[in-house]
ZADO-1210 file (C-alpha; in nm, 4 decimals, padded with zeros to 6 digits):
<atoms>
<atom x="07.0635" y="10.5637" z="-00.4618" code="UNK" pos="1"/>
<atom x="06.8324" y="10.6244" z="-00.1605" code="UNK" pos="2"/>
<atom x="06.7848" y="10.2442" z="-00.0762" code="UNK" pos="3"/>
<atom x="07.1940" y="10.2442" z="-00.0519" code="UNK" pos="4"/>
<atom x="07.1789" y="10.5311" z="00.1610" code="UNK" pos="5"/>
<atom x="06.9260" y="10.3929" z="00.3994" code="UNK" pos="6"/>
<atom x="07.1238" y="10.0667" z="00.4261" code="UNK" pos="7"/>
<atom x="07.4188" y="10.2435" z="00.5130" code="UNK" pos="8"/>
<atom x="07.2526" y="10.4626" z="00.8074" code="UNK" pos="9"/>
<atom x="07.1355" y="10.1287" z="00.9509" code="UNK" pos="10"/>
<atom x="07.4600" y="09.9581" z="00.9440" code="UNK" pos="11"/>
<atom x="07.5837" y="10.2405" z="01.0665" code="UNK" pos="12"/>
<atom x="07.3193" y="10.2187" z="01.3428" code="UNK" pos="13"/>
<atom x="07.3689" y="09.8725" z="01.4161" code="UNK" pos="14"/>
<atom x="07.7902" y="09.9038" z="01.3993" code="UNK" pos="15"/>
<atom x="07.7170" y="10.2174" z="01.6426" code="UNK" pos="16"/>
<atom x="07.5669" y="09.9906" z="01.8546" code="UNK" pos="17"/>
<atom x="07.7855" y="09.6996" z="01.8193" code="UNK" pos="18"/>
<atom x="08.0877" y="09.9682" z="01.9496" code="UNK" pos="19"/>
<atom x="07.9079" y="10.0305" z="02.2751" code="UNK" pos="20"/>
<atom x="07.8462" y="09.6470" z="02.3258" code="UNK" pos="21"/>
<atom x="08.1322" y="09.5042" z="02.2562" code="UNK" pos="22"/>
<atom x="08.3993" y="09.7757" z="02.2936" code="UNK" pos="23"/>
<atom x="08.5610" y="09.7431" z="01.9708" code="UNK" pos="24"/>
<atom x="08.6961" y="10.0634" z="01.8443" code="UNK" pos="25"/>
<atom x="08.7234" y="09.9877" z="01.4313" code="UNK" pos="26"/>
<atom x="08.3311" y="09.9251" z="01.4500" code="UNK" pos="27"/>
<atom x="08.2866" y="10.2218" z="01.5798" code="UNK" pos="28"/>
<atom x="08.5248" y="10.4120" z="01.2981" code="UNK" pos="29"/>
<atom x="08.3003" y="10.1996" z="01.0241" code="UNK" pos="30"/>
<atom x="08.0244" y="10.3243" z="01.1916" code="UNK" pos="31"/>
<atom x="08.1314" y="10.7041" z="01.1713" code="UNK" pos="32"/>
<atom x="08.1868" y="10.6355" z="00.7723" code="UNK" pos="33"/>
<atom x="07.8860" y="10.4459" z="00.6558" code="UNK" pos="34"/>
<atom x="07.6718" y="10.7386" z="00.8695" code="UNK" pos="35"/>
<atom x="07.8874" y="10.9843" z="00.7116" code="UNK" pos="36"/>
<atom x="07.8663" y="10.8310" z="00.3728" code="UNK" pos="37"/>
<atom x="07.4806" y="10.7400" z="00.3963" code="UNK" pos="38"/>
<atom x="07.4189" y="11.1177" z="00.5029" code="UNK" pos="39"/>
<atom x="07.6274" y="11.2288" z="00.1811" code="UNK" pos="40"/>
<atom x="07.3920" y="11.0250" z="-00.0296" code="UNK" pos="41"/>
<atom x="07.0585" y="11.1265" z="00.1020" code="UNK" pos="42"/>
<atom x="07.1944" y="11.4402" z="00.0327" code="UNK" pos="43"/>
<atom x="07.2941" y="11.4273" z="-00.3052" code="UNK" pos="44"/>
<atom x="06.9324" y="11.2410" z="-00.3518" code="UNK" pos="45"/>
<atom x="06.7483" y="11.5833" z="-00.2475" code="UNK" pos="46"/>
<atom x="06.7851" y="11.5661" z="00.1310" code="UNK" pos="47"/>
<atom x="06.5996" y="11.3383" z="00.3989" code="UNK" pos="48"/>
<atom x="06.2892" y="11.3516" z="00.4736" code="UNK" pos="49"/>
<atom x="06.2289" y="11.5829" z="00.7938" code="UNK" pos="50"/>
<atom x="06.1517" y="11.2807" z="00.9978" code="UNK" pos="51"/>
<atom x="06.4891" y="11.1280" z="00.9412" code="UNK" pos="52"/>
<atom x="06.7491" y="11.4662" z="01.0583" code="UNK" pos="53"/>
<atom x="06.6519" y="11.3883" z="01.4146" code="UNK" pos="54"/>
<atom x="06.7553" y="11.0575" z="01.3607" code="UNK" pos="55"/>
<atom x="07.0698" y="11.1158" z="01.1733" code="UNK" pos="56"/>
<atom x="07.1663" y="11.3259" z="01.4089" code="UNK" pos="57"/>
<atom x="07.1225" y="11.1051" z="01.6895" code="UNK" pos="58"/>
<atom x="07.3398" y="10.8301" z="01.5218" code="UNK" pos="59"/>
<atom x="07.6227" y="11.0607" z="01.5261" code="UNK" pos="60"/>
<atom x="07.5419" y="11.1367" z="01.8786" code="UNK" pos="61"/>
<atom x="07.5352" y="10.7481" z="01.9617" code="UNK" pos="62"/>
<atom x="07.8566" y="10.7234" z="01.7121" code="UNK" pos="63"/>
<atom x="08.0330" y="10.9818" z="01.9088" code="UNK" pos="64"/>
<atom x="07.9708" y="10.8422" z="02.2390" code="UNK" pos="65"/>
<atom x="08.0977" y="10.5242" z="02.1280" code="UNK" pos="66"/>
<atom x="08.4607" y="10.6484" z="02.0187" code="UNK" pos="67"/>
<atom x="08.4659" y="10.8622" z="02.3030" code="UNK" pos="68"/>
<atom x="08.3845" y="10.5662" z="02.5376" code="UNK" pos="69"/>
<atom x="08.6533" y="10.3532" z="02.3593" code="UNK" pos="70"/>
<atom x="08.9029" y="10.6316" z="02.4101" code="UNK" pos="71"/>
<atom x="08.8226" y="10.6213" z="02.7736" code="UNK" pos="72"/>
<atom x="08.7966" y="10.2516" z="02.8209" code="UNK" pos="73"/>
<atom x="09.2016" y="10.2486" z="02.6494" code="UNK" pos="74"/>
<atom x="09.3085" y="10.5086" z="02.8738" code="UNK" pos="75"/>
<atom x="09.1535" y="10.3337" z="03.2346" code="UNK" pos="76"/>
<atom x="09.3623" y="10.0019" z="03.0698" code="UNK" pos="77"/>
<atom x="09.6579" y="10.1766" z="03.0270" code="UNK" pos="78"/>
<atom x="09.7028" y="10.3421" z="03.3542" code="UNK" pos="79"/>
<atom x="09.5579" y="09.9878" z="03.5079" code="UNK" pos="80"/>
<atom x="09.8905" y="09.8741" z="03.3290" code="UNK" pos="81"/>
<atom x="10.1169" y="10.1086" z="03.4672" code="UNK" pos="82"/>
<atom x="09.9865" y="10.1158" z="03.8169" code="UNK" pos="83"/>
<atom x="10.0285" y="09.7297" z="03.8772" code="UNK" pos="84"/>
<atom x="10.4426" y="09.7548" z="03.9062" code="UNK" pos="85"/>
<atom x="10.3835" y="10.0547" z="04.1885" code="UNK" pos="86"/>
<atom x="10.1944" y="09.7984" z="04.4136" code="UNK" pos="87"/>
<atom x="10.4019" y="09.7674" z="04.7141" code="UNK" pos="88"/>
<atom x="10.5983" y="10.0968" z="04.6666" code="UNK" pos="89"/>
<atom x="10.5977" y="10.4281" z="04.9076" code="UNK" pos="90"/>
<atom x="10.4596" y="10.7677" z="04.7878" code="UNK" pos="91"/>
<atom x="10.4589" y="11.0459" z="04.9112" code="UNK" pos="92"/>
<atom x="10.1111" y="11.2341" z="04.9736" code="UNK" pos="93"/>
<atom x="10.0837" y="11.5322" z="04.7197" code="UNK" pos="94"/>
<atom x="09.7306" y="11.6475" z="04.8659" code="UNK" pos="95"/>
<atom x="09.5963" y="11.5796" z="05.1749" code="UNK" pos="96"/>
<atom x="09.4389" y="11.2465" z="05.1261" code="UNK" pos="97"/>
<atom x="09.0613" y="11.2839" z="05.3126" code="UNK" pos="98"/>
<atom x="09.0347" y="11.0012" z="05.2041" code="UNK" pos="99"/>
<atom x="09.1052" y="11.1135" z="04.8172" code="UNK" pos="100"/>
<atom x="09.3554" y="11.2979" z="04.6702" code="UNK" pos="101"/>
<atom x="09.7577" y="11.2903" z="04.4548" code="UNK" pos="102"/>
<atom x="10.0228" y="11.1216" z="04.5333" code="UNK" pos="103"/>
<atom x="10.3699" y="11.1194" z="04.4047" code="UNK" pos="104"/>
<atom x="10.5292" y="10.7630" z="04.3104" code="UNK" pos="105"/>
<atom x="10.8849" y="10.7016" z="04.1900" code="UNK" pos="106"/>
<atom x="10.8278" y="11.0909" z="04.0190" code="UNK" pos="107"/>
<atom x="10.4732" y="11.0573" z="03.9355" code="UNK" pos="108"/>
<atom x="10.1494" y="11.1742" z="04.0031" code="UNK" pos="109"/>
<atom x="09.8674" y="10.9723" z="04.0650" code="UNK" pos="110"/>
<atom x="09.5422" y="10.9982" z="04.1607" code="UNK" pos="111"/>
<atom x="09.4953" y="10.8001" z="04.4638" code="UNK" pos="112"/>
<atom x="09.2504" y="10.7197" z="04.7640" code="UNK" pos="113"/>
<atom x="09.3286" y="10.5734" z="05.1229" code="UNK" pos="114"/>
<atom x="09.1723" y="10.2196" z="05.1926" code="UNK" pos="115"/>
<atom x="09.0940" y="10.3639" z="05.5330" code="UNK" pos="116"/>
<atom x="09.1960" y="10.6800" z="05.7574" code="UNK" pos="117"/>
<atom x="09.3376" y="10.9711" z="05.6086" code="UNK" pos="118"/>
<atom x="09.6929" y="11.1333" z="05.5458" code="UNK" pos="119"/>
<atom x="09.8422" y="11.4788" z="05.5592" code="UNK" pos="120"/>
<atom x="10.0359" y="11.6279" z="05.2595" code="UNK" pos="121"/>
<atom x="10.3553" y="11.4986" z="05.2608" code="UNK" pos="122"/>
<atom x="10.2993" y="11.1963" z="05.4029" code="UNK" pos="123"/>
<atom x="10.4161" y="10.8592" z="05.3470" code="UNK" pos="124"/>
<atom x="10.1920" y="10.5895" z="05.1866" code="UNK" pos="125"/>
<atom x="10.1780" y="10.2222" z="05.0398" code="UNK" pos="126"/>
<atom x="10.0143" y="10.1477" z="04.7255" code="UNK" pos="127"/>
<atom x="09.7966" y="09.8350" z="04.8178" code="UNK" pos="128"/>
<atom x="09.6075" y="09.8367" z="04.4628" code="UNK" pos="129"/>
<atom x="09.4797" y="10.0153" z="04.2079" code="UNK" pos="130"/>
<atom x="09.1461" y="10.0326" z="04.0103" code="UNK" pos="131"/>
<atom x="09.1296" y="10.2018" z="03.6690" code="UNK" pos="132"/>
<atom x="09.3955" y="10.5411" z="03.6712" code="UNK" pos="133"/>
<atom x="09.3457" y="10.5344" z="04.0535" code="UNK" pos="134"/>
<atom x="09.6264" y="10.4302" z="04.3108" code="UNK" pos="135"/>
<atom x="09.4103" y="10.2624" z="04.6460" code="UNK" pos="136"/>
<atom x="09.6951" y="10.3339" z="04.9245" code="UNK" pos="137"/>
<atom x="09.7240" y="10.2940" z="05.3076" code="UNK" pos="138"/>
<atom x="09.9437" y="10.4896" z="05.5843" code="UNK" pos="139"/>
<atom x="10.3089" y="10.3554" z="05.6178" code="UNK" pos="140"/>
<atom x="10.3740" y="10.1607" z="05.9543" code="UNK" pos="141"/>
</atoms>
Protein backbone atom coordinates (compact mmCIF):
# COMPACT_ATOMS: atom_id res chain seq x y z
CA UNK A 1 0.00 0.00 0.00
CA UNK A 2 2.90 2.44 0.64
CA UNK A 3 4.60 1.89 -2.85
CA UNK A 4 0.94 3.03 -4.31
CA UNK A 5 1.00 5.88 -2.15
CA UNK A 6 4.42 7.06 -3.10
CA UNK A 7 3.56 6.70 -6.81
CA UNK A 8 0.68 8.73 -6.42
CA UNK A 9 2.55 11.77 -4.54
CA UNK A 10 4.95 11.75 -7.51
CA UNK A 11 2.42 11.87 -10.16
CA UNK A 12 0.94 14.18 -8.31
CA UNK A 13 4.28 16.06 -8.24
CA UNK A 14 4.97 15.73 -11.74
CA UNK A 15 0.99 16.63 -12.86
CA UNK A 16 1.60 19.71 -10.32
CA UNK A 17 4.24 20.59 -12.37
CA UNK A 18 2.90 19.82 -15.68
CA UNK A 19 -0.15 22.56 -14.58
CA UNK A 20 2.35 25.35 -14.16
CA UNK A 21 4.08 24.44 -17.56
CA UNK A 22 1.63 23.99 -19.67
CA UNK A 23 -1.40 25.81 -18.21
CA UNK A 24 -3.81 23.10 -18.30
CA UNK A 25 -6.28 23.28 -15.56
CA UNK A 26 -7.64 19.30 -15.37
CA UNK A 27 -3.84 18.38 -14.64
CA UNK A 28 -3.80 20.43 -12.09
CA UNK A 29 -7.36 18.99 -10.52
CA UNK A 30 -5.62 15.28 -11.04
CA UNK A 31 -2.91 16.60 -9.35
CA UNK A 32 -4.94 17.88 -6.21
CA UNK A 33 -6.53 14.12 -6.09
CA UNK A 34 -3.66 11.75 -6.51
CA UNK A 35 -1.80 14.18 -3.62
CA UNK A 36 -4.91 14.00 -1.75
CA UNK A 37 -5.38 10.35 -2.28
CA UNK A 38 -1.55 9.40 -1.84
CA UNK A 39 -1.65 11.46 1.56
CA UNK A 40 -4.85 9.33 2.61
CA UNK A 41 -2.84 6.20 2.06
CA UNK A 42 0.35 6.98 3.82
CA UNK A 43 -1.93 7.67 6.37
CA UNK A 44 -3.87 4.74 6.70
CA UNK A 45 -0.24 2.90 6.35
CA UNK A 46 0.87 4.54 9.85
CA UNK A 47 1.78 8.05 8.68
CA UNK A 48 4.92 9.36 6.62
CA UNK A 49 7.95 9.39 7.63
CA UNK A 50 8.90 12.94 9.19
CA UNK A 51 11.04 13.67 6.23
CA UNK A 52 8.19 13.42 3.82
CA UNK A 53 5.30 16.17 5.73
CA UNK A 54 7.52 18.98 4.52
CA UNK A 55 7.27 17.65 1.28
CA UNK A 56 3.66 16.82 1.17
CA UNK A 57 2.97 19.89 2.20
CA UNK A 58 4.84 21.65 -0.32
CA UNK A 59 3.05 19.72 -3.17
CA UNK A 60 -0.12 21.14 -2.06
CA UNK A 61 1.53 24.44 -1.91
CA UNK A 62 2.87 23.94 -5.62
CA UNK A 63 -0.78 22.29 -6.36
CA UNK A 64 -2.44 25.33 -5.08
CA UNK A 65 -0.47 27.78 -6.91
CA UNK A 66 -1.14 26.02 -9.98
CA UNK A 67 -5.12 26.23 -9.84
CA UNK A 68 -4.83 29.55 -8.58
CA UNK A 69 -2.57 30.57 -11.54
CA UNK A 70 -5.03 28.85 -13.98
CA UNK A 71 -7.87 30.78 -12.42
CA UNK A 72 -5.96 33.91 -13.09
CA UNK A 73 -4.61 33.09 -16.48
CA UNK A 74 -8.83 32.42 -17.49
CA UNK A 75 -9.78 35.56 -16.02
CA UNK A 76 -6.77 37.96 -17.92
CA UNK A 77 -8.32 35.85 -21.27
CA UNK A 78 -11.61 36.69 -20.60
CA UNK A 79 -11.42 40.33 -20.01
CA UNK A 80 -8.68 40.28 -23.10
CA UNK A 81 -11.98 39.02 -24.86
CA UNK A 82 -14.23 41.55 -23.82
CA UNK A 83 -11.95 44.50 -24.13
CA UNK A 84 -11.13 43.90 -27.93
CA UNK A 85 -14.88 45.19 -29.19
CA UNK A 86 -14.23 48.62 -26.92
CA UNK A 87 -11.13 49.43 -29.13
CA UNK A 88 -11.99 52.56 -30.83
CA UNK A 89 -14.79 53.63 -28.39
CA UNK A 90 -14.90 56.91 -25.94
CA UNK A 91 -14.91 56.59 -22.10
CA UNK A 92 -15.24 58.62 -19.85
CA UNK A 93 -12.37 59.02 -17.10
CA UNK A 94 -13.70 57.58 -13.69
CA UNK A 95 -10.32 58.50 -11.78
CA UNK A 96 -7.94 60.82 -12.66
CA UNK A 97 -5.79 58.94 -15.03
CA UNK A 98 -1.85 59.92 -13.83
CA UNK A 99 -1.21 57.95 -16.06
CA UNK A 100 -3.37 54.92 -14.37
CA UNK A 101 -6.60 54.72 -13.21
CA UNK A 102 -10.93 53.63 -14.16
CA UNK A 103 -12.66 54.41 -16.78
CA UNK A 104 -16.22 54.00 -17.69
CA UNK A 105 -17.04 52.35 -21.26
CA UNK A 106 -20.50 51.85 -22.76
CA UNK A 107 -21.54 51.40 -18.62
CA UNK A 108 -18.49 49.72 -17.51
CA UNK A 109 -15.63 49.99 -15.50
CA UNK A 110 -12.33 49.27 -16.51
CA UNK A 111 -9.13 49.50 -15.38
CA UNK A 112 -7.22 51.54 -17.73
CA UNK A 113 -3.83 53.49 -18.33
CA UNK A 114 -3.03 56.49 -20.77
CA UNK A 115 -0.45 55.64 -23.62
CA UNK A 116 0.96 59.06 -22.83
CA UNK A 117 -0.09 62.37 -20.83
CA UNK A 118 -2.62 62.26 -18.32
CA UNK A 119 -6.48 63.01 -17.92
CA UNK A 120 -8.71 64.58 -15.32
CA UNK A 121 -11.81 62.74 -13.93
CA UNK A 122 -14.38 63.06 -16.20
CA UNK A 123 -12.63 63.27 -19.09
CA UNK A 124 -12.98 61.93 -22.43
CA UNK A 125 -10.74 59.08 -23.74
CA UNK A 126 -10.11 56.52 -26.68
CA UNK A 127 -9.42 53.02 -26.06
CA UNK A 128 -6.32 52.37 -28.38
CA UNK A 129 -5.72 48.68 -26.88
CA UNK A 130 -5.83 46.62 -24.22
CA UNK A 131 -3.46 44.11 -22.46
CA UNK A 132 -4.83 41.48 -20.06
CA UNK A 133 -8.14 43.19 -17.89
CA UNK A 134 -6.46 46.57 -18.68
CA UNK A 135 -7.93 49.24 -21.19
CA UNK A 136 -4.46 51.29 -22.76
CA UNK A 137 -6.37 54.73 -23.74
CA UNK A 138 -5.31 58.18 -25.10
CA UNK A 139 -6.96 61.85 -24.72
CA UNK A 140 -9.83 62.55 -27.28
CA UNK A 141 -8.85 65.17 -30.06
Amino acid sequence: MESVAYGLLIAALVLAVLDLVLGFEPLGFLSLGALIAGGGLLIAAGGPPGWLTPVLWAGVGLTLAGQVWSFVRIRRAMHADEARPLIGRIAIARTGLTPEGEVVVKGERWKAVMVRGTAREGESVRVVGAEGNRLRVEKER
